[in-house]
C-alpha positions in Angstrom: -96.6 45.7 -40.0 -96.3 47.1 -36.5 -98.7 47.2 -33.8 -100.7 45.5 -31.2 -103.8 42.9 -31.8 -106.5 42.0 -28.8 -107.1 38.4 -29.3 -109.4 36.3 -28.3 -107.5 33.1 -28.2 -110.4 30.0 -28.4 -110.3 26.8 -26.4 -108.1 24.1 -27.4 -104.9 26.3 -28.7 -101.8 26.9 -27.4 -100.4 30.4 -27.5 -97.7 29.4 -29.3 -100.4 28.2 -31.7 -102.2 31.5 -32.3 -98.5 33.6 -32.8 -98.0 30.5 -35.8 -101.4 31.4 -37.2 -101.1 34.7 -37.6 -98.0 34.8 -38.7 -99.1 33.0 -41.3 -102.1 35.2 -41.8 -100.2 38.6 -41.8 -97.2 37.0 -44.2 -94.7 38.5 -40.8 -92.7 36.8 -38.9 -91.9 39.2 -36.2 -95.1 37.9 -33.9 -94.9 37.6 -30.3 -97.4 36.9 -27.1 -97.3 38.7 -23.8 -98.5 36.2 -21.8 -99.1 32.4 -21.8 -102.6 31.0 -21.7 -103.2 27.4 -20.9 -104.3 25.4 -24.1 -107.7 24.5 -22.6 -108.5 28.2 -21.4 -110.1 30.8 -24.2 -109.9 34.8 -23.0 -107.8 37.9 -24.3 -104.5 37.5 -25.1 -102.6 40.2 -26.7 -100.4 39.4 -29.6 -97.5 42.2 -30.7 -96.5 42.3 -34.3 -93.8 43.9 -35.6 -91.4 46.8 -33.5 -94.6 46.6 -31.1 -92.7 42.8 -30.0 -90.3 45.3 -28.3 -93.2 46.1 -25.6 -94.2 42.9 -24.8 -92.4 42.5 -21.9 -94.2 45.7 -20.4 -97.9 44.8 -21.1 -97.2 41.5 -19.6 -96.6 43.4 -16.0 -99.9 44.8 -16.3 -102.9 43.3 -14.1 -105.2 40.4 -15.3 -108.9 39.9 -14.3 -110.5 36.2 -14.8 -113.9 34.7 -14.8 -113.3 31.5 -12.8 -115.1 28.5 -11.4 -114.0 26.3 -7.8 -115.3 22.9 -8.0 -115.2 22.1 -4.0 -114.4 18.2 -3.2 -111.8 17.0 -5.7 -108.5 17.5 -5.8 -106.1 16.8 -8.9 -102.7 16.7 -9.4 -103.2 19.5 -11.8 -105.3 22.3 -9.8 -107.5 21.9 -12.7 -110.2 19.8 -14.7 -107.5 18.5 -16.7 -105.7 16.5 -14.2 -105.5 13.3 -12.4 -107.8 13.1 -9.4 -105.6 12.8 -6.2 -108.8 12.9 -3.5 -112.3 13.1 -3.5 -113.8 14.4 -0.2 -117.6 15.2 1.1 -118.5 18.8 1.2 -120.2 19.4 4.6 -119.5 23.1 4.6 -122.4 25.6 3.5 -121.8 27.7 0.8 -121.9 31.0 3.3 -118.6 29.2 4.6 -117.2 29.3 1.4 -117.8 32.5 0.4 -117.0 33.7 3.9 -113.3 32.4 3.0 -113.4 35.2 0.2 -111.4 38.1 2.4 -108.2 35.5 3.2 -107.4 36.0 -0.5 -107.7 39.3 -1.2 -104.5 41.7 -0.9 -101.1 40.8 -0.9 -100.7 37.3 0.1 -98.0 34.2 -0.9 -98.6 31.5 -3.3 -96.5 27.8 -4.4 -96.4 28.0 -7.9 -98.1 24.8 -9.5 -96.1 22.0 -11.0 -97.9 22.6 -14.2 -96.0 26.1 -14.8 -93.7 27.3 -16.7 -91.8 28.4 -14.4 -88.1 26.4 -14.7 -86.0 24.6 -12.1 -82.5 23.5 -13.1 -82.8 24.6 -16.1 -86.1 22.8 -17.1 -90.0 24.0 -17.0 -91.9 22.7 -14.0 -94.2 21.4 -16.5 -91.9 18.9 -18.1 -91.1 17.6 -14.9 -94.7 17.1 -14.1 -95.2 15.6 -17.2 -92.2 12.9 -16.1 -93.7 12.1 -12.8 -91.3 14.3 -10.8 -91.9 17.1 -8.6 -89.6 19.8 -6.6 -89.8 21.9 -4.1 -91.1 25.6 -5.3 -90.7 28.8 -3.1 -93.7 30.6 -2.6 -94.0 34.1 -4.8 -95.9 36.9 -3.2 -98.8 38.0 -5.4 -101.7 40.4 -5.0 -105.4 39.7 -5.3 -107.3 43.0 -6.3 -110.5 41.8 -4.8 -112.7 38.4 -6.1 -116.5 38.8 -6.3 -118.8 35.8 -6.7 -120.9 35.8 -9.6 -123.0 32.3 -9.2 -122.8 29.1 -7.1 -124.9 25.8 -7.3 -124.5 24.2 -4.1 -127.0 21.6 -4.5 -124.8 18.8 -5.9 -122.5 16.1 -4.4 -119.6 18.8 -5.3 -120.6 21.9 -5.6 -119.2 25.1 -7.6 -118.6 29.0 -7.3 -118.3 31.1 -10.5 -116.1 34.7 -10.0 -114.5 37.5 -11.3 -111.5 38.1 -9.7 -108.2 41.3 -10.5 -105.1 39.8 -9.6 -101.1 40.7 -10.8 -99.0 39.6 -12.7 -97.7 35.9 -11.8 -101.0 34.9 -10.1 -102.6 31.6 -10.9 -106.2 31.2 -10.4 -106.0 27.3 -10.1 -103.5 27.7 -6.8 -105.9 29.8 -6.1 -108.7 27.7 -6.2 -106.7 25.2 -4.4 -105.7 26.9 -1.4 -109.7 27.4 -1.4 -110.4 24.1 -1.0 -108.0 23.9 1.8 -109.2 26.2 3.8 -112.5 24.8 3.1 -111.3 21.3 4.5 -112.4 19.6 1.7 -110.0 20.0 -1.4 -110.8 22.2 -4.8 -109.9 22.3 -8.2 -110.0 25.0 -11.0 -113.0 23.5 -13.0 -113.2 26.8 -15.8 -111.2 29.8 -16.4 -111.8 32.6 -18.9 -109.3 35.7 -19.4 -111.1 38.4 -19.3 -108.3 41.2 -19.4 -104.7 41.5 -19.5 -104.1 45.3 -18.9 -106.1 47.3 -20.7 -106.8 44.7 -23.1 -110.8 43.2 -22.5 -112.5 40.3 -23.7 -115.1 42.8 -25.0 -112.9 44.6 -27.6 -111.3 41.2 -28.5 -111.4 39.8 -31.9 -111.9 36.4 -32.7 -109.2 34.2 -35.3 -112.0 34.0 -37.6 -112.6 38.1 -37.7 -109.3 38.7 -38.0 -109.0 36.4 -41.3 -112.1 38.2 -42.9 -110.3 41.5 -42.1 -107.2 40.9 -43.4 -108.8 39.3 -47.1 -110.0 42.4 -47.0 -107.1 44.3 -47.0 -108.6 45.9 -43.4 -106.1 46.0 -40.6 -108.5 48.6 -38.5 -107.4 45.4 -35.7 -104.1 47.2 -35.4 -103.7 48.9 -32.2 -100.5 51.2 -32.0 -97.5 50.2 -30.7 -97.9 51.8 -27.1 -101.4 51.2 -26.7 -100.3 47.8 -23.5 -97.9 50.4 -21.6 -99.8 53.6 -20.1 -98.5 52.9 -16.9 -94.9 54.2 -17.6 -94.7 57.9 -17.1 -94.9 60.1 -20.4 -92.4 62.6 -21.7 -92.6 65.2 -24.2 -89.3 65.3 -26.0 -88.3 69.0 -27.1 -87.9 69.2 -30.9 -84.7 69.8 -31.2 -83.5 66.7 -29.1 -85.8 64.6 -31.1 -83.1 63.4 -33.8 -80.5 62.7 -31.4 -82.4 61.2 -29.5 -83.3 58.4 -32.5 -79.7 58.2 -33.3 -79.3 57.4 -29.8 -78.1 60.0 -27.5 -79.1 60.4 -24.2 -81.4 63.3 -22.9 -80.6 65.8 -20.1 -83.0 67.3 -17.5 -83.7 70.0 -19.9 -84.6 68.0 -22.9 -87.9 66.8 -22.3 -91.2 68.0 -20.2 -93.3 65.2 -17.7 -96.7 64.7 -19.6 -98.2 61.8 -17.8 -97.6 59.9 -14.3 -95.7 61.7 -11.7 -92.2 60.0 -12.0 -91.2 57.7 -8.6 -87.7 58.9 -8.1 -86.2 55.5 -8.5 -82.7 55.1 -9.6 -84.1 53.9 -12.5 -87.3 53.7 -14.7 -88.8 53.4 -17.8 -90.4 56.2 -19.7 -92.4 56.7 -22.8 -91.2 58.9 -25.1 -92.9 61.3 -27.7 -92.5 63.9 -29.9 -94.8 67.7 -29.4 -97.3 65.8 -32.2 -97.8 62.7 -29.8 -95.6 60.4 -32.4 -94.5 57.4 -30.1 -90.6 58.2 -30.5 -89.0 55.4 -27.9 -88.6 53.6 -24.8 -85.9 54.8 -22.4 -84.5 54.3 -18.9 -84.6 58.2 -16.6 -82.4 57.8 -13.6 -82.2 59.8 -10.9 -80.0 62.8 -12.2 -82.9 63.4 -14.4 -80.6 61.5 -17.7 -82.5 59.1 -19.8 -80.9 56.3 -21.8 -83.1 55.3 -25.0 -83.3 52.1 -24.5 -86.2 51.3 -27.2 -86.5 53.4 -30.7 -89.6 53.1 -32.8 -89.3 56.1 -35.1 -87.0 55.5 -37.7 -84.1 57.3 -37.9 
């Protein structure tokens, strides 16, 4: 069973938790996520079954969008609802000043990586350490903000909220975000909800829920199935002539006049990855072009 699934992992779950369950469910054990969500946040998260696990590590570059909301006035050791309140402060500011803070996030800017992460140092995941009372010194990651748009706010309580959407890359996390908020703010912030709403082209719309995806499969109905290249339409595209098709699944290299650009103009870096199909549109591999024009499979999926 090869292919991708959109889910929509629920509350209360770990990711690791929804790969388990569905291998389970599927009877496969070659199940992998592209991207952790946080057990107490629900949204999209894809899940890659089969040679599809061999893309994974593509579709997790791809952008995110989130629907978040700031609670303004309490700070935790966590960034988030979850964690131990560190300060609780009076919020003077109007929410015009708030929002007016908005335009500081948007773009390229830096951020510290929360203790809570999975990021490692020394060998260990920042979480751990957190967990053992024990912080470290993080260096700050540049990450890019697509833009954030407010979609509500209740201002008339002691500490008061914003719900947004907000586009962001790869590596971004919305409770630093919120944070850093509260800090410009002057009165400290916290992550108080979060809900994934896409990760690449993958939206909470088109999702399908742990309990749709059971009915499905006792029905023998895998229509859930999305093909294998369905997370990576930002690599370029290449046509692969006919007659270097075979070769190329036994695992030869192509030359220059192999194969004909399809999609995405190709950045003339000295190396980068390209999709690969036959003249039918079959998904034939993954494969590194340098900058002679060569290309390296690097990723088969037909067989050979």
């Amino acid at each position: 069973m090869n292919g991708i699934i959109n889910v929509l992992k629920p509350p209360g779950m770990t990711s690791h938790d929804v790969v388990a369950y569905l291998r389970r469910l599927l009877g496969t054990k070659a199940v992998g996520h592209t991207g952790t969500l946080d057990p107490g946040v629900a949204g999209v998260l894809p899940i890659c079954l089969g040679n599809a696990t061999r893309v994974a590590q593509f579709i997790s570059e791809n952008g995110k969008s989130y629907r978040a909301e700031v609670m303004f006035g309490i700070a935790t050791d966590s960034q988030d609802g979850f964690g131990v309140v560190l300060d609780k402060s009076k919020v003077s500011a109007e929410y015009e000043d708030a929002a007016a803070l908005i335009s500081l996030f948007v773009g390229r800017i830096k951020q510290v990586p929360p203790m809570v992460s999975a990021l490692k140092s020394g060998g260990k995941r920042l979480y751990e350490l957190a967990r053992q009372g024990i912080e470290v010194d993080r260096p700050s990651r540049e990450i890019t903000i697509e833009h954030i748009s407010p979609v509500s706010y209740n201002w008339n309580k002691d500490f008061p909220t914003i719900l947004f959407d907000v586009s962001c890359s790869k590596g971004t996390y919305i409770r630093t975000l919120c944070a850093d908020w509260g800090e410009k703010l002057g009165c400290g912030a916290h992550m108080s909800y979060l809900l994934r709403t896409r990760s690449g082209p993958f939206t909470l719309e088109s999702a399908w829920t742990l309990e749709e995806l059971a009915e499905a499969a006792a029905n023998q109905d895998y229509g859930f199935l999305l093909p294998s290249d369905r997370g990576i339409g930002h690599l370029p595209a290449l046509e692969v002539r006919e007659h270097r098709i075979k070769p190329l699944l036994n695992g030869l290299s192509l030359g220059p006049k192999d194969y004909i650009v399809k999609e995405n103009h190709l950045s003339g870096a000295s190396e980068t990855w390209v999709r690969l199909y036959g003249p039918t549109g079959d998904f034939l591999a993954l494969g590194l072009l340098n900058d002679t024009g060569h290309i390296r499979p690097k990723k088969v999926f037909a067989p050979s």
